[in-house]
LOKOLKE-323717 format. One record per residue (C-alpha): residue number from 1; residue in one letter; z, x, y. Coordinates in Angstrom, 1 decimal. Layout:
BEGIN
- NUM;a;Z;X;Y
...
//
This chain:
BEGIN
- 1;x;0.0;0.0;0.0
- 2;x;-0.6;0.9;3.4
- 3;x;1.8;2.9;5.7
- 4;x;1.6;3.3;9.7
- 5;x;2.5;6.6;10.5
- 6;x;3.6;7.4;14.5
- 7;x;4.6;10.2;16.0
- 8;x;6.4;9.0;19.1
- 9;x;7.0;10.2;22.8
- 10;x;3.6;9.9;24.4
- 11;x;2.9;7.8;27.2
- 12;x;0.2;4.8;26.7
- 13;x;-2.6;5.5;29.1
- 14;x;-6.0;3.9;29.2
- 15;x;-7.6;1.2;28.8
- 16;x;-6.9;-1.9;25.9
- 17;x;-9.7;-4.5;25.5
- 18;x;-7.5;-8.0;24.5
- 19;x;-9.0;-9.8;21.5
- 20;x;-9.2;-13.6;21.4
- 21;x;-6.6;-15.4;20.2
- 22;x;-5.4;-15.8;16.4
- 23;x;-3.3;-18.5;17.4
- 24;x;-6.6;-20.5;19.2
- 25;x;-9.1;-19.4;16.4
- 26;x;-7.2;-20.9;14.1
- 27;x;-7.5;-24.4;15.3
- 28;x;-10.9;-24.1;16.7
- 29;x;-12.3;-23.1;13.4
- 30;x;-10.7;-26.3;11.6
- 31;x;-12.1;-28.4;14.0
- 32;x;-15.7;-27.7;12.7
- 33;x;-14.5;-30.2;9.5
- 34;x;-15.0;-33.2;12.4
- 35;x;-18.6;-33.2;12.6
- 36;x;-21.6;-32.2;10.8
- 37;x;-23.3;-30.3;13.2
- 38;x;-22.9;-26.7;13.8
- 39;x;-19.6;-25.3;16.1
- 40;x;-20.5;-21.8;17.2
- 41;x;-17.4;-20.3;18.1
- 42;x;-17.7;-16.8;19.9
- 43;x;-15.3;-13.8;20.4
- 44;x;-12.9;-14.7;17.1
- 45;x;-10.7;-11.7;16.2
- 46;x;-11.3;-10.0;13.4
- 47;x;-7.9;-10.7;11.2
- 48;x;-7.1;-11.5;8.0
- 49;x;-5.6;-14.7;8.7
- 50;x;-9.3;-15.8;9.9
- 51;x;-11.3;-14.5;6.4
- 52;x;-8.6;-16.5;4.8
- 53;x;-9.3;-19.9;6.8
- 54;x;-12.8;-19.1;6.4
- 55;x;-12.5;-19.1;2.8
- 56;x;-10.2;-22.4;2.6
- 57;x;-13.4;-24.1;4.9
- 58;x;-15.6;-22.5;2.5
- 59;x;-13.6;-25.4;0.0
- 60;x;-14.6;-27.7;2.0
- 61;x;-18.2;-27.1;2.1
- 62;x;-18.1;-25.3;4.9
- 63;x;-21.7;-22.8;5.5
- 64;x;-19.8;-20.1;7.8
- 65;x;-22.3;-17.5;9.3
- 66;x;-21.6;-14.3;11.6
- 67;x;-23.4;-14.5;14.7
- 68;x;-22.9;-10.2;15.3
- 69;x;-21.4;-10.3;18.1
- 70;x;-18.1;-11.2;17.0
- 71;x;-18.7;-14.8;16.2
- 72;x;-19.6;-17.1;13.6
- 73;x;-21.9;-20.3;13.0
- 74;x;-19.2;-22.9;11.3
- 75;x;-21.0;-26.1;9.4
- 76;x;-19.6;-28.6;7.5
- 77;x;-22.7;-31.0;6.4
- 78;x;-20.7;-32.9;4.3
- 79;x;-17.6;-32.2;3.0
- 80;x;-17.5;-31.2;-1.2
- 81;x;-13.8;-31.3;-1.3
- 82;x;-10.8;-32.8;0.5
- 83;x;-8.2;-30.5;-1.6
- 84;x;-6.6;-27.5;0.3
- 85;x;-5.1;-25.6;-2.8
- 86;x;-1.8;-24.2;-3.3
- 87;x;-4.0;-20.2;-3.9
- 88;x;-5.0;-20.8;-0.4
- 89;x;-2.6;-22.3;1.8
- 90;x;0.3;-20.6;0.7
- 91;x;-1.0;-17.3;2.5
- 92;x;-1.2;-18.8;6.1
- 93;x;0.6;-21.7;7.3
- 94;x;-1.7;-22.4;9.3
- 95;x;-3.7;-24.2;6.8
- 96;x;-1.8;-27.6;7.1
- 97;x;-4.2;-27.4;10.2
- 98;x;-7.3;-28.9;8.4
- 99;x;-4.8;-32.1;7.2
- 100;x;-5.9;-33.9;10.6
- 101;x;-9.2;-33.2;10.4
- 102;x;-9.9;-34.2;6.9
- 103;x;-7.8;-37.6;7.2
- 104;x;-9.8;-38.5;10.6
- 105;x;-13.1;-37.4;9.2
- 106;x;-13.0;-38.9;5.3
- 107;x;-10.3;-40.8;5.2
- 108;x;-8.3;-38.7;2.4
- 109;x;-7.1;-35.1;2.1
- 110;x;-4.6;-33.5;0.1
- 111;x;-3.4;-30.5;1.6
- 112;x;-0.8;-28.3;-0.5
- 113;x;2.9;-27.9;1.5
- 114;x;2.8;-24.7;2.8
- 115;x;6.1;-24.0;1.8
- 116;x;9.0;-21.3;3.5
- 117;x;8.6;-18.6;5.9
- 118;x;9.8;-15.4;6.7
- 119;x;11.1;-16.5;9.8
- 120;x;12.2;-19.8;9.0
- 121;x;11.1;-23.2;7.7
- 122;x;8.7;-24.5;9.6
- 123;x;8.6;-28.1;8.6
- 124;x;5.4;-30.6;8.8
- 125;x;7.2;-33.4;9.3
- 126;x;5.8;-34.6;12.8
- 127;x;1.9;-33.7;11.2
- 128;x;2.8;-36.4;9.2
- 129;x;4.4;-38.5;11.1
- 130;x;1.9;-38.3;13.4
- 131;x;-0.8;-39.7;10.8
- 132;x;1.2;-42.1;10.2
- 133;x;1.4;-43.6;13.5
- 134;x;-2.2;-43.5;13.2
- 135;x;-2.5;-45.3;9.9
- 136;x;-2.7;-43.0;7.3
- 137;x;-0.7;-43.1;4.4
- 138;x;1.4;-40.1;3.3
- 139;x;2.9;-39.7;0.2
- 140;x;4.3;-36.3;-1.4
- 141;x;3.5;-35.4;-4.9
- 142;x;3.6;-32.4;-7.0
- 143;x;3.8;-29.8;-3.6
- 144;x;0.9;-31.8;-2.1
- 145;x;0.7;-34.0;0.9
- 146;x;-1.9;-36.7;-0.1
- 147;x;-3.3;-38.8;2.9
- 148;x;-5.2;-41.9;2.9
- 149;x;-6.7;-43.8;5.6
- 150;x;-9.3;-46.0;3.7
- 151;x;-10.1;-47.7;7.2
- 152;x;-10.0;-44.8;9.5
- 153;x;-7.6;-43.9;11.5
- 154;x;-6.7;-45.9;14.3
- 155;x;-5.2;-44.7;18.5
- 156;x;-1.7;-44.7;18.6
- 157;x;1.2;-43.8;20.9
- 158;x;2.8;-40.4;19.6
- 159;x;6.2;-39.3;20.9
- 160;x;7.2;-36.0;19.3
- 161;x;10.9;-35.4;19.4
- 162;x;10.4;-31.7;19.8
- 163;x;7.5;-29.5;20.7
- 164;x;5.4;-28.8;18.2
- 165;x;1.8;-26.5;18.5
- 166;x;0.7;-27.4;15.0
- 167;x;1.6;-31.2;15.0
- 168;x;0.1;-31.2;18.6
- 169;x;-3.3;-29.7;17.5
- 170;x;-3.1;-32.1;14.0
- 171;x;-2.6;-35.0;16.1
- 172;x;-5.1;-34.1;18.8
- 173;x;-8.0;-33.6;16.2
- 174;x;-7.5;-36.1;14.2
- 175;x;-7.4;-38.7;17.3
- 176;x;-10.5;-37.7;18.8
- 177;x;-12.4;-39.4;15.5
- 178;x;-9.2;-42.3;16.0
- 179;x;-10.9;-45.8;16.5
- 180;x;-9.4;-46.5;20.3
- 181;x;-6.6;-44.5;22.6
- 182;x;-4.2;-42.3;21.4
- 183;x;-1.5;-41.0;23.8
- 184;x;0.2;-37.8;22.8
- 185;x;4.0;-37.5;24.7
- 186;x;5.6;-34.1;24.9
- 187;x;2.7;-32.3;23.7
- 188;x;2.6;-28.3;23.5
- 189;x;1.3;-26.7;26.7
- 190;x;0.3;-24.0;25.0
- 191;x;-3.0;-22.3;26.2
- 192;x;-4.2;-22.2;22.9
- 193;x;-3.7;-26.1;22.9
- 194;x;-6.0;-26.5;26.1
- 195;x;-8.4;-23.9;24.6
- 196;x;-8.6;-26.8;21.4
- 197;x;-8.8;-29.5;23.8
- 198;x;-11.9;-28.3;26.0
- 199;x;-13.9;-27.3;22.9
- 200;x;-13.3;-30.7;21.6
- 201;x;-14.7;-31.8;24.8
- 202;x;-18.1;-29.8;24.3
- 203;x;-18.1;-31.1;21.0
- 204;x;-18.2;-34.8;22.7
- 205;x;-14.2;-35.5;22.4
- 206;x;-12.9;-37.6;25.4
- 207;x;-9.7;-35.8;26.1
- 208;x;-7.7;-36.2;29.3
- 209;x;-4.2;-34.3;30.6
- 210;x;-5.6;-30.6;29.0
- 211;x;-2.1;-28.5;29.9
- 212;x;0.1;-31.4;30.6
- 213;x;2.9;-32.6;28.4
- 214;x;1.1;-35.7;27.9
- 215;x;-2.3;-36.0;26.2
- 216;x;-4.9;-38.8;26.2
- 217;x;-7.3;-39.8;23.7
- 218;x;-10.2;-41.6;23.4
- 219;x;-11.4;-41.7;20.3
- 220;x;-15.3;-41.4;19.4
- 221;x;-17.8;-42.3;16.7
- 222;x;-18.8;-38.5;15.9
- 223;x;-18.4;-35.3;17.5
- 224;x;-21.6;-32.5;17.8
- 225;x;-22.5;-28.8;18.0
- 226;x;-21.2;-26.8;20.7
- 227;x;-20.5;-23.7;21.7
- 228;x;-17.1;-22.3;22.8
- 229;x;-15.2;-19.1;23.5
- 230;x;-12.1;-18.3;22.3
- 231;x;-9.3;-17.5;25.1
- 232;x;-7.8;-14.2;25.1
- 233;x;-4.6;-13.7;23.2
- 234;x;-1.3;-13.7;25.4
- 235;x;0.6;-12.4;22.9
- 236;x;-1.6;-8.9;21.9
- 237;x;-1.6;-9.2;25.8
- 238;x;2.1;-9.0;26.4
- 239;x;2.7;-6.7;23.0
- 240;x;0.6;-3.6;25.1
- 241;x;2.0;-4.6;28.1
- 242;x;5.9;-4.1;26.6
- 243;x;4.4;-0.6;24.4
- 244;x;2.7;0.9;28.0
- 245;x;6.6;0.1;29.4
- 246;x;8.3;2.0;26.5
- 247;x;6.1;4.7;26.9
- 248;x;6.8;5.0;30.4
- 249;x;2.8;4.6;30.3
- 250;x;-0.5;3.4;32.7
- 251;x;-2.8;0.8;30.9
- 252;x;-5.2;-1.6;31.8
- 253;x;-5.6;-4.8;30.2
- 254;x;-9.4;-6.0;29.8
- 255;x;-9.4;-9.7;29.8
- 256;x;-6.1;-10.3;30.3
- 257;x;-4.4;-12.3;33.5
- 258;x;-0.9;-13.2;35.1
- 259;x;-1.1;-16.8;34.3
- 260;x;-2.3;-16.0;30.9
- 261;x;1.0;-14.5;29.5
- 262;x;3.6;-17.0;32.2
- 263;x;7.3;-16.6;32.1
- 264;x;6.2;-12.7;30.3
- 265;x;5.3;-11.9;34.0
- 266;x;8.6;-12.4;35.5
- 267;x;10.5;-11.0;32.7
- 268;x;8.5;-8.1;32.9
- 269;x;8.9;-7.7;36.4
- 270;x;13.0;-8.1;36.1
- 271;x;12.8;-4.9;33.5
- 272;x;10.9;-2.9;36.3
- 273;x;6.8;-3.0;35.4
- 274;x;4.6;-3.7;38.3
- 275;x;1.6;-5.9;36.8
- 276;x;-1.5;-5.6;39.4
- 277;x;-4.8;-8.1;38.8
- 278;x;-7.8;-6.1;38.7
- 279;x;-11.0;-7.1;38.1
- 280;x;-11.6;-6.4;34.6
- 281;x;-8.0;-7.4;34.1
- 282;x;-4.1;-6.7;33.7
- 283;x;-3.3;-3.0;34.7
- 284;x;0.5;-2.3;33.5
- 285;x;2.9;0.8;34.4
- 286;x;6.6;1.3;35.6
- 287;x;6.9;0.4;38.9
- 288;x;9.8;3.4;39.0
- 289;x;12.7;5.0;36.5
- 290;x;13.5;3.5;32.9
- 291;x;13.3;0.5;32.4
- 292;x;16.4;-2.2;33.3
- 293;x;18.0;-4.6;30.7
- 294;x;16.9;-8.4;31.4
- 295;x;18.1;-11.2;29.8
- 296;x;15.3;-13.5;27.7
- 297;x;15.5;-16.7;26.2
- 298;x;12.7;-17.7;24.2
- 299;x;11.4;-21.4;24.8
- 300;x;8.2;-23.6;24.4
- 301;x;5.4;-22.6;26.9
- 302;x;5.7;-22.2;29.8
- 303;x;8.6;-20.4;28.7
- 304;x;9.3;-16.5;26.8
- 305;x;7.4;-17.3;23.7
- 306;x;8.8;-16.7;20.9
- 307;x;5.8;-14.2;19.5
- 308;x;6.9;-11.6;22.0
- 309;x;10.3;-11.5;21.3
- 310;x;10.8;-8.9;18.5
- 311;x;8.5;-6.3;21.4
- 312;x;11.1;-7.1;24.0
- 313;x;13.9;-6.1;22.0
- 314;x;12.2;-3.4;20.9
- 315;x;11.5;-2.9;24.9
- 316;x;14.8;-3.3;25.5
- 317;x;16.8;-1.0;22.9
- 318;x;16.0;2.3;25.4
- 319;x;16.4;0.1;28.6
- 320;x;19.3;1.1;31.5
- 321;x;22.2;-1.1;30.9
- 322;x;22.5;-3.8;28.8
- 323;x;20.4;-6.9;27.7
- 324;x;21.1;-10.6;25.8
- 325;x;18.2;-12.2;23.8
- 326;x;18.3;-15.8;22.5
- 327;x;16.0;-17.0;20.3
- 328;x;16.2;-20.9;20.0
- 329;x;12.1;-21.3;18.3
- 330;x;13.2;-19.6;14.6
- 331;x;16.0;-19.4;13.0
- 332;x;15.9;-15.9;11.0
- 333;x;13.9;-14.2;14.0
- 334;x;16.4;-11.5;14.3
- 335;x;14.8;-9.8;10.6
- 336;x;13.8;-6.6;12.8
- 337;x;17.3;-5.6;13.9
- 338;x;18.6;-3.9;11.1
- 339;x;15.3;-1.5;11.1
- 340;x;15.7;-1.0;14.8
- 341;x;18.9;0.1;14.1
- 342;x;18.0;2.4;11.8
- 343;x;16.1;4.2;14.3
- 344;x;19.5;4.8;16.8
- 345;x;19.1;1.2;18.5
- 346;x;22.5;-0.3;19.9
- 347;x;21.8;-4.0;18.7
- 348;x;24.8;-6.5;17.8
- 349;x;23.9;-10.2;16.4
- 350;x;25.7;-13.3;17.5
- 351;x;24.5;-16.0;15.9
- 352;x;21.2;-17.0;17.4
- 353;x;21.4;-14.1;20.5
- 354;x;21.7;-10.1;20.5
- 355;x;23.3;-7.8;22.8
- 356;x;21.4;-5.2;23.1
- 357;x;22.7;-1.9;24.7
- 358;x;19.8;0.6;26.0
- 359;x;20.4;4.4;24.3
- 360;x;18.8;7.3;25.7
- 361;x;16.2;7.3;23.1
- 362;x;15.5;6.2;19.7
- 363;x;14.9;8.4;16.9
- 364;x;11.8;8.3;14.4
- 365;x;12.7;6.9;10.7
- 366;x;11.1;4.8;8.2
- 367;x;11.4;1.3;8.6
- 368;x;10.4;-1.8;7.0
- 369;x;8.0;-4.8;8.2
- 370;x;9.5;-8.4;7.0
- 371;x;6.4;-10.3;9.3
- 372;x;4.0;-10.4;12.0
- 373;x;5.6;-9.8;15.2
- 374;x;8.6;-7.8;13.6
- 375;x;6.4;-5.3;12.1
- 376;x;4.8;-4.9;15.7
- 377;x;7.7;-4.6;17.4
- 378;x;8.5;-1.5;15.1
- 379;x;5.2;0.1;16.2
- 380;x;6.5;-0.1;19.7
- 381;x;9.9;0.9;18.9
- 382;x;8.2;4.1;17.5
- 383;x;5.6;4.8;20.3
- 384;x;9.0;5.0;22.0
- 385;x;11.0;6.8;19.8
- 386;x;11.5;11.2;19.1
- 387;x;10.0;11.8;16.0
- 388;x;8.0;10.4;13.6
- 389;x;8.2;6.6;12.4
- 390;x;6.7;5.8;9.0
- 391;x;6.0;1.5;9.2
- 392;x;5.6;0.0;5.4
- 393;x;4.2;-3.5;5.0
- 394;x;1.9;-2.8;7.5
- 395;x;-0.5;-5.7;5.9
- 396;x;1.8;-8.1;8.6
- 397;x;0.2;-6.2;11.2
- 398;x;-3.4;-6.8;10.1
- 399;x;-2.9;-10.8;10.0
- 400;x;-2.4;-10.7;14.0
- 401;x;-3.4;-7.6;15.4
- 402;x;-7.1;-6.0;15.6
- 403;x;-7.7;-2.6;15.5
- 404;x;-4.3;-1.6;16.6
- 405;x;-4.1;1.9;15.5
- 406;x;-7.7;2.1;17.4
- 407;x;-6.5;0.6;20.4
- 408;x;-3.1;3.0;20.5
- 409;x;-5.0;6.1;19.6
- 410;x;-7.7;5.5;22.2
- 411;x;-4.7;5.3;25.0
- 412;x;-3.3;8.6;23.7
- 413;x;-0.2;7.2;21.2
- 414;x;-0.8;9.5;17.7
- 415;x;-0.3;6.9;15.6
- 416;x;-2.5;6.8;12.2
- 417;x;-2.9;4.3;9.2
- 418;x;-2.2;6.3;5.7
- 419;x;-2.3;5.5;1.9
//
């Protein structure tokens, strides 16, 4: 298996093209299963979370081209299955994704439970209950969820008690097919959820509200072919911006903005970066000394997402002073502190926040991924560190994060992927 070997203490300086987003690939790939016609979706990351969703559409009968460019050519003529198997689904949970879809499309799907997750259980309750207030039925059986809506579904009134991204995107997809209006209340705000949203619109979707917590649905016949472009993602955005900071490094961000990243900005700021606009992007750097402890509290969009978390800690372990995080997305976010610790960090857990005391420096060791944004945060904790950082598990890192050693190596950081 894979290792990531770094060999800390050199500042990040350069320049770091930003990918699009995983997050908005995702659900713009499964909504090709809502028409027939071909969705041509350009600058998708390459990741393996996307091969994998390209093979579960592949299921489905979906014809899945490269464009060679960095796009693909997704077509569903018809649809040869409405089973998303257990194999399949179990690696990304972002599968349950093509649930909506399927229901509004054929009236049926049965979509395996994606089951636990590192970080926590993630439950689909509100997908369901969402297809439900449209008129499916749901029942569980076997580790499936098995949806019928013989008749279509119809527009409904949807209240989620909590915020959900998935059940928002679910609900959103499947309601643009809906016979009549659907009104979605404390929806995600998400950028990834607008990015859905407006290629739904060039698909012929009548969606109203795009970035607001309330989301309105008039459903259509049939959607089209269209052509979209994936946003940028925040989160690789904000993950260089926090590795430039604990390398006391210069980088530009290409394709990156302020309002992009949101409550990152300020947060960022607080700890001492200046962030300048430019116009190719985000250039990032310390505005002057180390950087200062700030206290974070992840939240829902517009908030400090929960994805950048484990980096800030990581940011935070050589800060000046002292610094509280709070995670209230995840429970068992908090997998990366032991590893961090290992490498000299000052880190003590208390219950769902950690006080984390800046050290002078961290020292290189080797540490262990346990998921995505963890094992990232260790790759910043080592451009940081004296010494060299051996990373294991590093196939976390390739479900989120393109060309990473690349992108490092090409600002300076010696960092290198080994057998």
């Amino acid at each position: 298996m894979d290792k990531i070997r770094i060999r800390g203490g050199r500042p990040l300086k350069g320049t770091i093209e930003i990918s699009g987003a995983k997050n908005a690939a995702l659900p713009l790939m499964t909504a090709a299963l809502l028409s027939d016609e071909t969705l041509h979706l350009h600058r998708l990351p390459d990741l393996a979370d996307i091969a994998t969703l390209g093979k579960l559409l592949a299921v489905h009968g979906a014809e899945i081209v490269g464009d060679g460019n960095g796009g693909m050519k997704l077509t569903v003529r018809d649809v040869a299955d409405t089973t998303a198997p257990y194999d399949l689904v179990r690696k990304m949970r972002a599968s349950i994704l093509v649930l909506g879809p399927l229901v509004a499309r054929c009236g049926r799907a049965r979509v395996s439970l994606p089951g636990g997750c590192a970080i926590g259980t993630r439950p689909v309750d509100l997908h369901l209950k969402a297809l439900q207030a449209m008129g499916a039925d749901i029942e569980l059986a076997s580790g499936y969820v098995e949806a019928t809506a013989p008749k279509g579904l119809h527009g409904a009134k949807i209240t989620f008690p909590k915020i959900s991204v998935g059940a928002t995107e679910n609900a959103l997809m499947a309601a643009s097919l809906a016979k009549g209006e659907t009104v979605i209340e404390n929806a995600a705000r998400e950028p990834e959820i607008g990015d859905l949203a407006r290629c739904l619109n060039a698909m012929g979707a009548k969606i109203e509200g795009i970035g607001t917590e309330t989301l309105q649905i008039q459903g259509v016949d049939r959607l089209r072919a269209a052509e979209h472009e994936t946003v940028a993602d925040r989160i690789e955005a904000g993950t260089y911006a926090i590795a430039a900071a604990a390398t006391g490094g210069d980088v530009e961000l290409i394709g990156a903005r302020l309002e992009m990243i949101g409550a990152v900005t300020q947060i960022l700021q607080e700890a001492g970066l200046a962030l300048e606009e430019t116009k190719r992007g985000l250039r990032v750097h310390l505005a002057n000394g180390r950087v200062r402890g700030v206290d974070v509290m992840t939240e829902p969009f517009p908030g400090f997402p929960t994805d950048l978390q484990a980096q800030i800690m990581a940011l935070m372990t050589v800060c000046e002073g002292a610094s509280m995080i709070t995670e209230t997305i995840f429970e068992n976010r908090f997998m990366h502190v032991p590893e961090l610790m290992r490498m000299g960090a000052n880190i003590n857990l208390h219950g769902a926040s950690a006080m984390v005391r800046g050290v002078a420096a961290l020292k290189g060791a080797p540490v262990m991924a346990t998921d995505l944004r963890a094992s990232v945060s260790l790759v910043v904790a080592g451009l940081a560190a004296e010494g060299e950082t051996i990373v294991n598990r590093v196939y976390h890192l390739d479900r989120g994060y393109e060309k990473l050693e690349a992108k490092l190596a090409a600002c300076g950081a010696d960092i290198a992927r080994v057998a």
